[in-house]
C-alpha beads as a LAMMPS data file, in Angstrom:
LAMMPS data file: protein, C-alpha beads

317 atoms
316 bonds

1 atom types
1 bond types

-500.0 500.0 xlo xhi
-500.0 500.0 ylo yhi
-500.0 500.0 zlo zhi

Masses

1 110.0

Atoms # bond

1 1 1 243.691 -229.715 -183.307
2 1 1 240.580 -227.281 -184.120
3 1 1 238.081 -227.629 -186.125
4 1 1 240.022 -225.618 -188.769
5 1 1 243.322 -227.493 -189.367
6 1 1 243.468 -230.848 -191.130
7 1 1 246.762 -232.810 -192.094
8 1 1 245.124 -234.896 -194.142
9 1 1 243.846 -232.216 -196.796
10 1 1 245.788 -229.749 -198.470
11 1 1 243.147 -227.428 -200.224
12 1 1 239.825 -227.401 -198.431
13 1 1 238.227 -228.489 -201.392
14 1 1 238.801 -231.440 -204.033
15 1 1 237.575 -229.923 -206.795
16 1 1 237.688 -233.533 -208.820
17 1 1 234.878 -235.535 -206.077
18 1 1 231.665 -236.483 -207.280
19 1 1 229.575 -233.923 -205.158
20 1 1 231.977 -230.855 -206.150
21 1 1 231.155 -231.859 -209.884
22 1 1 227.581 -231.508 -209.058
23 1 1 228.365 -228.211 -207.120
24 1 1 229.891 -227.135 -209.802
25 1 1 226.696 -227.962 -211.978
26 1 1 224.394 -226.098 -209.961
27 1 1 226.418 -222.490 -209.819
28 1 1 226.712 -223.156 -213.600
29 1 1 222.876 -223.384 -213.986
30 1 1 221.438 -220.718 -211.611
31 1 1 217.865 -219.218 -212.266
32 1 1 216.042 -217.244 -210.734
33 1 1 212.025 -218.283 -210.328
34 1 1 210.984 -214.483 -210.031
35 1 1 212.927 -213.503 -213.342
36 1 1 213.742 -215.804 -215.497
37 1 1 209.830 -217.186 -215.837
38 1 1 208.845 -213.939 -218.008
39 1 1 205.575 -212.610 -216.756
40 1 1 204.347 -212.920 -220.795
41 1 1 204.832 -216.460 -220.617
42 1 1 202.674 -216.829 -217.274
43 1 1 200.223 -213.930 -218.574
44 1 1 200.450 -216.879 -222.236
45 1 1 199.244 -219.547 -220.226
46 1 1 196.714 -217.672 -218.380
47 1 1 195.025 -216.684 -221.461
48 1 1 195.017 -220.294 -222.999
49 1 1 193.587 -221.663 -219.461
50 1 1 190.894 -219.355 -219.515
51 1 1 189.602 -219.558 -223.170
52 1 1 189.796 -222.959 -223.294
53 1 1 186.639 -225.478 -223.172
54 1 1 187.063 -227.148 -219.972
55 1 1 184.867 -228.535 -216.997
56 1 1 185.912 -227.473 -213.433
57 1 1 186.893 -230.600 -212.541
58 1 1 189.514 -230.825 -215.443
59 1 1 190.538 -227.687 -214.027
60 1 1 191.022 -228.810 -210.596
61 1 1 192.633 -231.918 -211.804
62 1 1 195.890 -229.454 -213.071
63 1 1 195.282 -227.697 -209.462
64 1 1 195.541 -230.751 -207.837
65 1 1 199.006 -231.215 -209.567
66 1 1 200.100 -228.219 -208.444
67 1 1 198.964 -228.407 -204.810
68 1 1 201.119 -231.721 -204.692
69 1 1 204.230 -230.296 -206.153
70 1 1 203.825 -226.940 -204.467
71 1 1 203.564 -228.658 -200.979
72 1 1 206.142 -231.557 -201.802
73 1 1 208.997 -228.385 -202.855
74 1 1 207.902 -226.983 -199.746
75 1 1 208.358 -229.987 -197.393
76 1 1 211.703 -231.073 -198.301
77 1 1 213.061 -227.361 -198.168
78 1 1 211.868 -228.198 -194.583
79 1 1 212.989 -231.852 -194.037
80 1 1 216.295 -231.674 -195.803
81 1 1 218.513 -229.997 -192.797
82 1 1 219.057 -232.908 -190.977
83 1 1 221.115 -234.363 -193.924
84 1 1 223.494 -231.481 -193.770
85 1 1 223.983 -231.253 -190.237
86 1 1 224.657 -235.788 -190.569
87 1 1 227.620 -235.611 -193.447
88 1 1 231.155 -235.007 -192.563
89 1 1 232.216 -234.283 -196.101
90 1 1 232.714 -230.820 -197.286
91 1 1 232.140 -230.831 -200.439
92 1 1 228.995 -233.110 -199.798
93 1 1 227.194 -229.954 -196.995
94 1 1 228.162 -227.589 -200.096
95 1 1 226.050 -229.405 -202.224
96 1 1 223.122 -230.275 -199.936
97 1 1 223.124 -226.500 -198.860
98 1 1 222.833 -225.402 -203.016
99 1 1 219.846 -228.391 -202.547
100 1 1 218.353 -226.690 -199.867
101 1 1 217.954 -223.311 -201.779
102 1 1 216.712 -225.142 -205.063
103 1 1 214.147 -226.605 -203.083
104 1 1 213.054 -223.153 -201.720
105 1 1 213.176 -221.476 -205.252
106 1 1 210.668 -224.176 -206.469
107 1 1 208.503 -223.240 -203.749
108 1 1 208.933 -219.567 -204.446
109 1 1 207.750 -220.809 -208.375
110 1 1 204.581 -223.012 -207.677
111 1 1 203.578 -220.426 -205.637
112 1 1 203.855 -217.544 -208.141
113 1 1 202.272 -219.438 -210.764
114 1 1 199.337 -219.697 -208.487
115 1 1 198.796 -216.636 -207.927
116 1 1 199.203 -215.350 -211.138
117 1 1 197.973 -218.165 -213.564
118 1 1 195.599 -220.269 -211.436
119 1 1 193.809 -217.581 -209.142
120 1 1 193.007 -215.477 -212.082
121 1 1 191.629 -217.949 -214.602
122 1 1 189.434 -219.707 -211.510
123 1 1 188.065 -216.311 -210.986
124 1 1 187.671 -215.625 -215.036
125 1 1 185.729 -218.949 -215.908
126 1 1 183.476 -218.808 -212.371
127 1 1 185.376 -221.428 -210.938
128 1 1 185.558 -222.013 -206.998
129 1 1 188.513 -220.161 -205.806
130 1 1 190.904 -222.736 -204.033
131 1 1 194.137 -222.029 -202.323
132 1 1 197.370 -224.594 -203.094
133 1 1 197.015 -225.418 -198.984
134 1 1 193.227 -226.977 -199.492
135 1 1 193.380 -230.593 -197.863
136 1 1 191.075 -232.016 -200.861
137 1 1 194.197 -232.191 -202.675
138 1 1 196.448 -234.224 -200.348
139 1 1 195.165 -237.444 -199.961
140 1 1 196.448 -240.307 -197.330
141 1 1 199.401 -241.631 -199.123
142 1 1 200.910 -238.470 -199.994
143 1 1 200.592 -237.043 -196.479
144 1 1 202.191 -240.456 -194.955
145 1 1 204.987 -240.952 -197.795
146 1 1 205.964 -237.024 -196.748
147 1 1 205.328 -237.577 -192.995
148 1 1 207.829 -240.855 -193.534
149 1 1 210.309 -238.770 -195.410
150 1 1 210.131 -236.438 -192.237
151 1 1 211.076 -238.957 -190.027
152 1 1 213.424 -240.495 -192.247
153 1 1 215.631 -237.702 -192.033
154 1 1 215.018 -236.466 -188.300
155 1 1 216.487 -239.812 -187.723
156 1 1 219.959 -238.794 -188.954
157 1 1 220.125 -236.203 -185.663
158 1 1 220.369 -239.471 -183.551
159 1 1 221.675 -242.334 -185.604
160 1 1 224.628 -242.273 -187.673
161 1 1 224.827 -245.693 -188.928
162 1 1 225.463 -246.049 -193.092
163 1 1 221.639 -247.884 -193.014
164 1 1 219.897 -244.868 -191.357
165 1 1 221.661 -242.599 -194.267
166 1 1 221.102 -244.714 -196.994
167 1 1 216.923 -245.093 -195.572
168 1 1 217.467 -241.454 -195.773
169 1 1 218.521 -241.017 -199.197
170 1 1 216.027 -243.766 -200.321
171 1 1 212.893 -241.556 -198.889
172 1 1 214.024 -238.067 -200.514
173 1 1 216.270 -238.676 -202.936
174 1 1 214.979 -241.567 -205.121
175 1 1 211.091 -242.493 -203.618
176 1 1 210.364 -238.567 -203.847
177 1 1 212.598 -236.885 -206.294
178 1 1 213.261 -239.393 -208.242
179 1 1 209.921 -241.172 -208.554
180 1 1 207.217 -239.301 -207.473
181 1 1 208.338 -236.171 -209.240
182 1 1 209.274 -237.968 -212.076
183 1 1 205.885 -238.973 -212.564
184 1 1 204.340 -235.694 -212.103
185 1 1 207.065 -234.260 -215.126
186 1 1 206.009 -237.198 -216.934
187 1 1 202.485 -235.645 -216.933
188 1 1 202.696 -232.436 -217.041
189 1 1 204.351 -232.331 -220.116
190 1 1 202.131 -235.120 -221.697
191 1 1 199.272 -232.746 -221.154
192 1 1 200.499 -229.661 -221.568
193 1 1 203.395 -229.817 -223.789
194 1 1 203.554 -230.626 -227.582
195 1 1 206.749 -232.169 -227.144
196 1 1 205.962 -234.547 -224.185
197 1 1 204.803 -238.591 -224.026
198 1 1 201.737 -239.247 -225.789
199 1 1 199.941 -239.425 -223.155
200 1 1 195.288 -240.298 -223.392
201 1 1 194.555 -236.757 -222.450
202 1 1 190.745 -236.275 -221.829
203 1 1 189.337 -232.573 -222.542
204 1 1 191.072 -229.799 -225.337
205 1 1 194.891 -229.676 -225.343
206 1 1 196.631 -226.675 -224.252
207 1 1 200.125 -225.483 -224.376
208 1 1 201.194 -223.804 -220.995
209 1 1 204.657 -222.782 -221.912
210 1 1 205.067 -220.579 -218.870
211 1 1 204.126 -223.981 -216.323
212 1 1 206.196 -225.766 -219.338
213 1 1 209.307 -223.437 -218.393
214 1 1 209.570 -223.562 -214.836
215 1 1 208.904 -227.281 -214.807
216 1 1 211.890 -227.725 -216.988
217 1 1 214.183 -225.933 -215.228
218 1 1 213.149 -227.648 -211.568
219 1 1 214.182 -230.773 -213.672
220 1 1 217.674 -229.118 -214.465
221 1 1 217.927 -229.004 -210.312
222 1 1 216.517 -232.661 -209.933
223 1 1 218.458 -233.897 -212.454
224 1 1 221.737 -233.391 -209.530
225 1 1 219.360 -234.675 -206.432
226 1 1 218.611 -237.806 -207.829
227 1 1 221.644 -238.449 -209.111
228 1 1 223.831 -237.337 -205.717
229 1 1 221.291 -239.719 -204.055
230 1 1 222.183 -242.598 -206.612
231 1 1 225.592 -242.518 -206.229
232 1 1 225.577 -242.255 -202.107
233 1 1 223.263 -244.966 -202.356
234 1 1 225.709 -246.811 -204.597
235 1 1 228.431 -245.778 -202.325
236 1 1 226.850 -246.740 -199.022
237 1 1 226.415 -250.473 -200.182
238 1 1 229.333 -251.078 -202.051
239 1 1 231.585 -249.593 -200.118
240 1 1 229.775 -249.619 -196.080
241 1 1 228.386 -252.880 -196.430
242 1 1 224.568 -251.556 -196.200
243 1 1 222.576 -254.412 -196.937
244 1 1 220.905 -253.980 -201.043
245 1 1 217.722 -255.645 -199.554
246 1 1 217.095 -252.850 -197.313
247 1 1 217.139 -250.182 -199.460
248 1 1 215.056 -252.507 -202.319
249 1 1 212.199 -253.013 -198.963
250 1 1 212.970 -249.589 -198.430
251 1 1 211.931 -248.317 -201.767
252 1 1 209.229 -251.021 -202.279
253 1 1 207.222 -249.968 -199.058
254 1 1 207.020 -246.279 -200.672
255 1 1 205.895 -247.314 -204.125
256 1 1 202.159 -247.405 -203.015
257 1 1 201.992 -244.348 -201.296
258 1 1 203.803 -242.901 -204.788
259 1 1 200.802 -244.861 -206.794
260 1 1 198.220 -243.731 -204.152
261 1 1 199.246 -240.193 -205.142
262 1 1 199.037 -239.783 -208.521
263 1 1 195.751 -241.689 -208.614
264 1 1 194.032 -238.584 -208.828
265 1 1 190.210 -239.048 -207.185
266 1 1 188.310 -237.545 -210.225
267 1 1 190.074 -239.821 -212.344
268 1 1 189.822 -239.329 -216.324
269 1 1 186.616 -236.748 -215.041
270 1 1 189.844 -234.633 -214.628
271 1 1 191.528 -235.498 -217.837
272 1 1 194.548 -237.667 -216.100
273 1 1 195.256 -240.963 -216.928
274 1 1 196.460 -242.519 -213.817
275 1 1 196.917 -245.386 -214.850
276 1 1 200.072 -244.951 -217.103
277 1 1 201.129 -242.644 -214.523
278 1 1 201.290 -245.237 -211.628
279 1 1 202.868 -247.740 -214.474
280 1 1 205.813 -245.197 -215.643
281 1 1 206.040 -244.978 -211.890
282 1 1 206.544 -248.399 -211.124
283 1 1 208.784 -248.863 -213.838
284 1 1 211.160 -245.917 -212.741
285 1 1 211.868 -247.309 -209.466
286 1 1 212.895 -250.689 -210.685
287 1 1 215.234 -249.161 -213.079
288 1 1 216.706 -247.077 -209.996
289 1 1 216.959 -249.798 -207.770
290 1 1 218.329 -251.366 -210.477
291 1 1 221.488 -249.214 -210.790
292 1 1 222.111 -248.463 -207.164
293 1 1 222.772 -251.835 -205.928
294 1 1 224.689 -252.612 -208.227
295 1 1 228.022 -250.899 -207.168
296 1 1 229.346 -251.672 -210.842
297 1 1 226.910 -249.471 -212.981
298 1 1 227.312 -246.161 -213.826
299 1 1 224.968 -243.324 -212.856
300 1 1 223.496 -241.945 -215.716
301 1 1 224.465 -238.217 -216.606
302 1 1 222.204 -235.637 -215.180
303 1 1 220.316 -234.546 -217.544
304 1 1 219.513 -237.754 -218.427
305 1 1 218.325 -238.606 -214.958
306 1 1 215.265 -235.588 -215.697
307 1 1 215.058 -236.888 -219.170
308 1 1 210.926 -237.429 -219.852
309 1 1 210.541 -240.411 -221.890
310 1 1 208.191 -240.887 -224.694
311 1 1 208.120 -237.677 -226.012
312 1 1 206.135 -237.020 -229.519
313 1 1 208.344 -237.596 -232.474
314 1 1 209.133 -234.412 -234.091
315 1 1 208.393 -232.271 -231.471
316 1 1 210.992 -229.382 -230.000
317 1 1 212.240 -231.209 -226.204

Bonds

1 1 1 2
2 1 2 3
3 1 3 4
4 1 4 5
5 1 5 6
6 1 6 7
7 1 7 8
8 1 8 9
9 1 9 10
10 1 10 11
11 1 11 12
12 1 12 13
13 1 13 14
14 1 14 15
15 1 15 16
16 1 16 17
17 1 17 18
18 1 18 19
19 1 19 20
20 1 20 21
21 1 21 22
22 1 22 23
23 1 23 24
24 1 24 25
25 1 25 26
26 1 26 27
27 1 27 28
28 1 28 29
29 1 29 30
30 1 30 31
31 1 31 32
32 1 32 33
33 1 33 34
34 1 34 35
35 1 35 36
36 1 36 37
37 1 37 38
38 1 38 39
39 1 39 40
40 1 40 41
41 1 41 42
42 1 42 43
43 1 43 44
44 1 44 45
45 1 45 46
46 1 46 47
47 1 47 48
48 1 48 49
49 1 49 50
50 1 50 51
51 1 51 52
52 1 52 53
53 1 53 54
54 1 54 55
55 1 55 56
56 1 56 57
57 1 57 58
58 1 58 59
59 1 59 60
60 1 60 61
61 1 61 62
62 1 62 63
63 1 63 64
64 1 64 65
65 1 65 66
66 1 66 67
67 1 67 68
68 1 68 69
69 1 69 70
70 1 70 71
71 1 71 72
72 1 72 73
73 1 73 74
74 1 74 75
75 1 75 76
76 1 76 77
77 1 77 78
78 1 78 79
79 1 79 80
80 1 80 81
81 1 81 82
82 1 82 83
83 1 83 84
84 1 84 85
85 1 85 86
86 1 86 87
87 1 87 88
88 1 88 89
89 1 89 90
90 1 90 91
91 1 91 92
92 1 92 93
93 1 93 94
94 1 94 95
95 1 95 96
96 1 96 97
97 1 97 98
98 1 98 99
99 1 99 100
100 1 100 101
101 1 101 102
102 1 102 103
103 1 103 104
104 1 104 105
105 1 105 106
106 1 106 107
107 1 107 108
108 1 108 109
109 1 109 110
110 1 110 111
111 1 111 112
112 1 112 113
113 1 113 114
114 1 114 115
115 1 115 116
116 1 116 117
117 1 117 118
118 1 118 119
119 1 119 120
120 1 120 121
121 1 121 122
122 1 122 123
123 1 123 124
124 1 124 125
125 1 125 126
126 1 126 127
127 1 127 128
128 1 128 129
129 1 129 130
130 1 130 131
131 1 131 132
132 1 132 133
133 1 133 134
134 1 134 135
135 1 135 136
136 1 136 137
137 1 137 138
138 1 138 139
139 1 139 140
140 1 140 141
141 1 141 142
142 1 142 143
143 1 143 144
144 1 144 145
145 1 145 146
146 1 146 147
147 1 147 148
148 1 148 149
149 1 149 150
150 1 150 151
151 1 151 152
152 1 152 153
153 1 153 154
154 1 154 155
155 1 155 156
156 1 156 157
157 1 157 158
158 1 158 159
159 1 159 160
160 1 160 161
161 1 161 162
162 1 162 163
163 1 163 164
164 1 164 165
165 1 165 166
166 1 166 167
167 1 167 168
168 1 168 169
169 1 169 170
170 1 170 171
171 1 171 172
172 1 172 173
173 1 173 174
174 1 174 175
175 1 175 176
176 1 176 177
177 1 177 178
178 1 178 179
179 1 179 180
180 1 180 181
181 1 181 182
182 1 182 183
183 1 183 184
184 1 184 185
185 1 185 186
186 1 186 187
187 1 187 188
188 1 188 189
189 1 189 190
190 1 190 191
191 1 191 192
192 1 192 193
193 1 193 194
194 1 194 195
195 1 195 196
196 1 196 197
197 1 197 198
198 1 198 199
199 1 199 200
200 1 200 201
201 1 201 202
202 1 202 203
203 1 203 204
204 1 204 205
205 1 205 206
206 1 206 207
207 1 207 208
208 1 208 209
209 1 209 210
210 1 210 211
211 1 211 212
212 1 212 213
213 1 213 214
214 1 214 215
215 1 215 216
216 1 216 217
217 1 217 218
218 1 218 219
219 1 219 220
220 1 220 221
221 1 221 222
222 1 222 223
223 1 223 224
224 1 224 225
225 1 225 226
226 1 226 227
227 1 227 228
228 1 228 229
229 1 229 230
230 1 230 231
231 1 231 232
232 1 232 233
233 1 233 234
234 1 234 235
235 1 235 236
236 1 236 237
237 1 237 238
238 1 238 239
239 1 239 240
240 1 240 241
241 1 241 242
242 1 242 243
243 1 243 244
244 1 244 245
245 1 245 246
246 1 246 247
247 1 247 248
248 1 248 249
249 1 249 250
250 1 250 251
251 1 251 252
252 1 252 253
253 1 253 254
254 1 254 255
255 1 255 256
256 1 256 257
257 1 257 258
258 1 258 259
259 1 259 260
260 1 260 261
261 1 261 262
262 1 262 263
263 1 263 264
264 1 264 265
265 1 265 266
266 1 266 267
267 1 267 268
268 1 268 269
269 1 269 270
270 1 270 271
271 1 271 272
272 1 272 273
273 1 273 274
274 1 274 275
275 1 275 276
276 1 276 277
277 1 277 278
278 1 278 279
279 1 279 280
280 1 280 281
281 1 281 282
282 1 282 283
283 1 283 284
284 1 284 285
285 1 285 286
286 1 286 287
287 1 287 288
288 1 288 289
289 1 289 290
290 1 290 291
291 1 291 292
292 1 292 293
293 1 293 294
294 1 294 295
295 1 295 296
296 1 296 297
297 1 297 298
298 1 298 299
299 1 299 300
300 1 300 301
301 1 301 302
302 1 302 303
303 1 303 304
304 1 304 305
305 1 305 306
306 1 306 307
307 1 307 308
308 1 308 309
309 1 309 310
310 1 310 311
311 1 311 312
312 1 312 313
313 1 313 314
314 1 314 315
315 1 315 316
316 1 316 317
């Protein structure tokens, strides 16, 4: 038989699986990081950034954010192959492949928005000029937790055992996606949003609806990672045997290097609290690990899987 035949499947597709649902989801909500971010919104926020009364070091502390995010997009559009190449499931590689080119469009994003947001209002209020690629802004946890991702999914090339896929999973899919860029939503849109948590802010608000924007679409995308990684997590233990304790030590291992990252090193100097960041990160993991070892629960819908907490009553979402 070749590669092309199958007797046991009809259509090449089952359009009712879990992973063509989410397939579905993701042609449904397309964007496009070069258009749909209107330059007026960017041009919005680069206006507000530059007349408003802040220290350098407040303004590195959003540049910081940035770096992180910028670099993290960029390093699982890297890491993620492996993942494709390990499933045997077609309409799982369809959606990991529609993964692989969100991941690049929020690259293409965080970088656009430095060049034509952060560059410009550095050069405006006689900041230091800093490029997203600086080392000062990647500190030792966040380079191991993305080096361990690395070789978390490298590791599918030569082992195909259900524990190796679910350590897999547990590295990208809920430590990274799910936590750590949780977290960084979480405050981004307490400091920069009207309609985000109430988060202790120090220095002047400001409203960046263009960074708003493009945040909240990534989150759209995320919403379908996490949740594709829930459910093969969910799958993989109640249905492969993988041990819950493993992925629980799994995920427990990463939460420092998650804390260690959003402790930003200027602390409230840079007007981040990272305190209740490192809490609302703590507290997101144990209601993941919550739900995926438990083969019973459901997975929450997508959108409420990207849903930022706390937000200010009264406000627009």
């Amino acid at each position: 038989m070749n590669r092309y035949s199958d007797p046991d499947r009809g259509h090449r597709l089952d359009p009712d699986s879990f992973a063509s649902g989410y397939f579905r989801n993701a042609v449904y909500r397309h964007w496009d990081p070069y258009e749909d971010i209107p330059d007026d919104l960017l041009a919005q926020d680069r206006e507000r950034l530059t007349e408003r009364d802040q220290t350098e070091a407040e303004f590195d502390g959003l540049r910081r954010t940035l770096a992180l995010f910028g670099a993290g997009e960029e390093a699982v559009t890297e890491d993620l192959a492996p993942l494709a190449i390990r499933l045997d499931d077609v309409e799982k590689e369809m959606f990991v492949t529609s993964q692989l080119y969100e991941e690049a469009k929020h690259t293409a994003f965080f970088d656009r928005y430095w060049r034509d947001v952060i560059d410009p209002v550095a050069e405006a209020c006689g900041f230091e000029v800093t490029a997203p690629t600086d080392g000062r802004y990647f500190n030792e946890g966040y380079v191991e937790l993305f080096d361990r991702t690395e070789a978390a999914m490298a590791d599918l090339l030569s082992d195909d055992s259900p524990e190796a896929l679910a350590k897999a999973y547990c590295h990208y899919h809920l430590a990274v996606e799910s936590v750590l860029a949780q977290t960084g939503y979480y405050g981004i849109q307490g400091s920069f949003s009207p309609s985000g948590p109430d988060l202790p802010v120090v220095g002047e608000p400001v409203h960046l609806e263009g960074l708003v924007e493009g945040i909240t679409r990534i989150r759209s995308d995320e919403g379908r990672h996490v949740g594709f990684g829930m459910h093969e997590v969910q799958r993989l233990v109640g249905e492969e045997g993988v041990d819950p304790s493993l992925v629980q030590e799994t995920l427990m291992e990463l939460l420092p290097l998650v804390a260690s990252t959003v402790e930003d090193p200027e602390g409230a100097e840079a007007g981040i609290d990272s305190n209740a960041l490192v809490n609302y990160a703590s507290e997101k993991l144990a209601r993941r690990i919550e739900v995926i070892t438990d083969r019973e629960a459901d997975i929450p819908p997508v959108d409420e899987l990207v849903r930022v907490e706390g937000g200010r009553e009264g406000a627009a979402d």
